[in-house]
Residue, then its C-alpha position, 0 to 999 in steps of 0.5 A: x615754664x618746662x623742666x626742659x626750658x628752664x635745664x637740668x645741670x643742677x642734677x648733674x651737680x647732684x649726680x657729683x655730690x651723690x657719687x662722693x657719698x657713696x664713696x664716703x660710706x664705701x670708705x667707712x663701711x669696709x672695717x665692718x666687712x671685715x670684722x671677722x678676719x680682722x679680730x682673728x688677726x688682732x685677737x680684738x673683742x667686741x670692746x676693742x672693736x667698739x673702741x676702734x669705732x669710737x676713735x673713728x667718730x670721735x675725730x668725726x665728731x671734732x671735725x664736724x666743727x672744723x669742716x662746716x666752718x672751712x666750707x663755709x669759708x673756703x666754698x663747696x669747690x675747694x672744700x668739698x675737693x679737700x675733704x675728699x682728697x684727705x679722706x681717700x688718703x686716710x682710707x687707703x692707710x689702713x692697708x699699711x696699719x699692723x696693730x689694733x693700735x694703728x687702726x684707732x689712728x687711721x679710723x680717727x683720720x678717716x673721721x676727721x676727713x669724712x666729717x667734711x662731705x655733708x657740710x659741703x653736699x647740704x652747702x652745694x644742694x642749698x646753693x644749686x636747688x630752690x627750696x621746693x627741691x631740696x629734700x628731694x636732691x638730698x634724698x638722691x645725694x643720701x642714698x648714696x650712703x646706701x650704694x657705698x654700703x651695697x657695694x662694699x659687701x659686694x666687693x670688700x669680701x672677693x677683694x679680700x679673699x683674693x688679695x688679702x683684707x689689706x688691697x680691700x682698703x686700697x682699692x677702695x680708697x683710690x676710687x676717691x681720687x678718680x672722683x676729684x677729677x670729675x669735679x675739677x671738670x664739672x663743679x663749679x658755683x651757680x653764678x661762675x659756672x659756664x654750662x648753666x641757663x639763666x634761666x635754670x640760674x633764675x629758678x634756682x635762685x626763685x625762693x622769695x628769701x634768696x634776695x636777703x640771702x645774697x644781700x646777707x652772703x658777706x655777712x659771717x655768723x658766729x658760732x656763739x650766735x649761732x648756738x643762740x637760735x633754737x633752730x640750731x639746737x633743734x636740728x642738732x639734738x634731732x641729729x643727736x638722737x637719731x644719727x647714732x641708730x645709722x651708726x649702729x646698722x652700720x657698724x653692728x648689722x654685719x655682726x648681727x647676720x654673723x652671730x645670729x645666723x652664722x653668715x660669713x665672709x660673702x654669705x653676708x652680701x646678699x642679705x646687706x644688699x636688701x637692707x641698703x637696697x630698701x635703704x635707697x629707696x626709702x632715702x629718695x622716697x623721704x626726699x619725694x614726700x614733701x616735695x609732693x606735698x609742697x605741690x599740693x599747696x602745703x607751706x614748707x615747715x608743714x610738709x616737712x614736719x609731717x613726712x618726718x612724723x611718718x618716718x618716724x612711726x613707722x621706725x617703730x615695728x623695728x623692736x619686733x625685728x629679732x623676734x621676726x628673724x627667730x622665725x625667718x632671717x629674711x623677715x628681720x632683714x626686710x624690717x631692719x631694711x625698712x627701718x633704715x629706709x625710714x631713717x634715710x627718709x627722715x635724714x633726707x628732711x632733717x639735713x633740709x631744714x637747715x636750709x629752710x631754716x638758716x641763710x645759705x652762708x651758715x648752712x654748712x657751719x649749723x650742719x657741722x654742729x648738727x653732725x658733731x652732735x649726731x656723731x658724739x650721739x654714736x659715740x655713746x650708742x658705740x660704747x654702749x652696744x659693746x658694753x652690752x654685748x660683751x656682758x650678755x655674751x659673758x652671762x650666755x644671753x647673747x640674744x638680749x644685746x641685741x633685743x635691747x639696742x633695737x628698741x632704742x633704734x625704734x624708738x629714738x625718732x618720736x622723741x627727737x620729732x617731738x623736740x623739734x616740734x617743741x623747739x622750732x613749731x613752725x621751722x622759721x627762719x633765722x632774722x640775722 
């Protein structure tokens, strides 16, 4: 059967959930923007800006948990619509905020709301797309992480230069709200909704599992049993290992531009621009792969396991990136760029192997421990990177901070495939 006899709703589905993402990191990409107006204001150093991201994924961390379950619990619909709602609320209460005090407290809201989008968008991809697919919806819904951190450099400087840095969280946060609307129009589950073929319904549901998985859907599955499968501890401590380095570009690329080239306000745009740009394409490229594998005849787990063993060596000439950049800026540029394409590949596979690996009633709650884990992960790298660069900033070596976090950004990938590949060889699925 065709692509166009069997329909295309499910990428509109896709389109919504790739749209919330990009919100999502708008929201959470526009203190980094800001960085240099805001220290000068509050006088902060690079410790009291590591701790303002600290409590940003603290609450992340904590309300991984809380959001996979209640998804779960509630369905994409009404749990992806309140995730959205809270954290658009949480964003636009920065602008109101006077104290590096009151920031700690409106990231640490804006953590525990944004905790909600990836639970609900693997939920809704596991429940609109046959496995075959997945990876490649995940691939378009993640890249929009990179358009959110595209447009923020784009927008966030020019907002703030004309209005002031406190409009620039406005403004952003209300484009939440317009988003709500659209999924209150257009979302709805596979079996209610009105515009969907049955035969788009029949493909969607074509994996050979789909019949245990709709027999098993009242079913709960604990946290407790959950922590008893390997496949949740291999997804979470892939999570863990690698999560912290997105968290780093996020948060200390903006910086890094600045300190090491003198980039400021707007001068910053163009060079994030290319390194999200580069992002996109490797996020969609990662989501690509194994389908195209899957294709060629591949089992599943197979393709999977090997396109995340590409990514991940090709990570690894990221160590080389500061080296490049005392040669040329764009040089580094394009290699962190290229680097956190790669990332966006492997985070495209990851997040689809606890579908490969779990029934589609605990895909949002393993995706919650996974991404506790990977913010607790960031945690570490945030308070480690501050340590670091205060102190190599107070002996004059600058330079060397910075040389030492992306060796760990190269290499945190081949350590965390090569757990995964120990944990769960053959990513089989869970007997529940």
């Amino acid at each position: 059967m065709t692509q166009q006899a069997i329909g295309k709703y499910r990428w509109t589905i896709c389109a919504m959930v790739f749209f919330a993402t990009t919100i999502n990191y708008l929201d959470r990409a526009v203190i980094s923007i800001l960085k240099s107006p805001l220290t000068e204001q509050f006088h902060w150093t690079e410790t009291d800006y590591a701790n303002i991201v600290i409590a940003f994924q603290i609450c992340y961390a904590i309300g991984f948990l809380g959001a996979g379950r209640l998804i779960d619990k509630l369905g994409t619909k009404i749990g992806y619509a309140l995730a959205t709602g809270l954290w658009s609320m949480a964003a636009i209460a920065h602008g109101f905020v006077t104290s590096t005090l009151g920031f700690m407290a409106a990231r640490g809201a804006l953590g525990v709301t944004e905790s909600g989008n990836f639970p609900a968008a693997i939920k809704t991809v596991a429940e609109w797309f046959p496995k075959k697919e997945r990876a490649f919806a995940t691939g378009i819904f993640n890249s929009g992480a990179n358009i959110g951190a595209i447009i923020a450099p784009l927008t966030v400087p020019a907002i703030a230069e004309a209005w002031g840095w406190k409009w620039a969280f406005i403004l952003t946060g209300l484009v939440g709200f317009i988003w709500l609307i659209l999924w209150f129009i257009i979302y709805e589950v596979p079996r209610k909704h009105k515009k969907l073929s049955s035969a788009e319904f029949d493909y969607i549901h074509s994996d050979p599992e789909d019949e245990k998985d709709e027999q098993g859907a009242a079913k709960k599955i604990s946290w407790g049993k959950l922590l008893t499968y390997k496949q949740t501890w291999a997804f979470a401590v892939g999570k863990f290992l690698t999560d912290p380095v997105w968290w780093f570009y996020l948060f200390w690329l903006p910086d890094f531009l600045e300190k090491q080239y003198g980039l400021l306000g707007t001068a910053k745009s163009l060079p994030l621009a290319l390194a999200y740009t580069l992002s996109t394409i490797g996020s969609v490229f990662g989501g690509w792969l194994p389908m195209w594998f899957i294709k060629k005849g591949w089992p599943v787990f197979r393709a999977r396991k090997t396109s995340m063993l590409l990514f991940a060596i090709a990570i690894l000439p990221v160590v080389f990136a500061q080296y490049l950049g005392s040669i040329n800026m764009w040089l580094a540029v394009i290699m962190i760029g290229f680097a956190m394409g790669m990332h966006q590949a492997w985070s495209s596979n990851i997040f689809t192997t606890v579908s490969d690996m779990f029934p589609k009633n605990a895909t949002a709650s393993v995706t919650g421990i996974g991404g506790m884990f990977g913010a607790v992960g960031g945690i570490l790298i945030a308070r480690g990177a501050g340590k670091l660069f205060d102190y190599y900033k107070s002996i004059g070596e600058k330079d060397t901070g910075y040389f030492i976090m992306f060796i760990i950004c190269g290499l945190a990938y081949l350590l965390a495939w090569l757990i995964m590949h120990f944990l769960v060889p053959r990513m089989k699925k869970i007997d529940y």
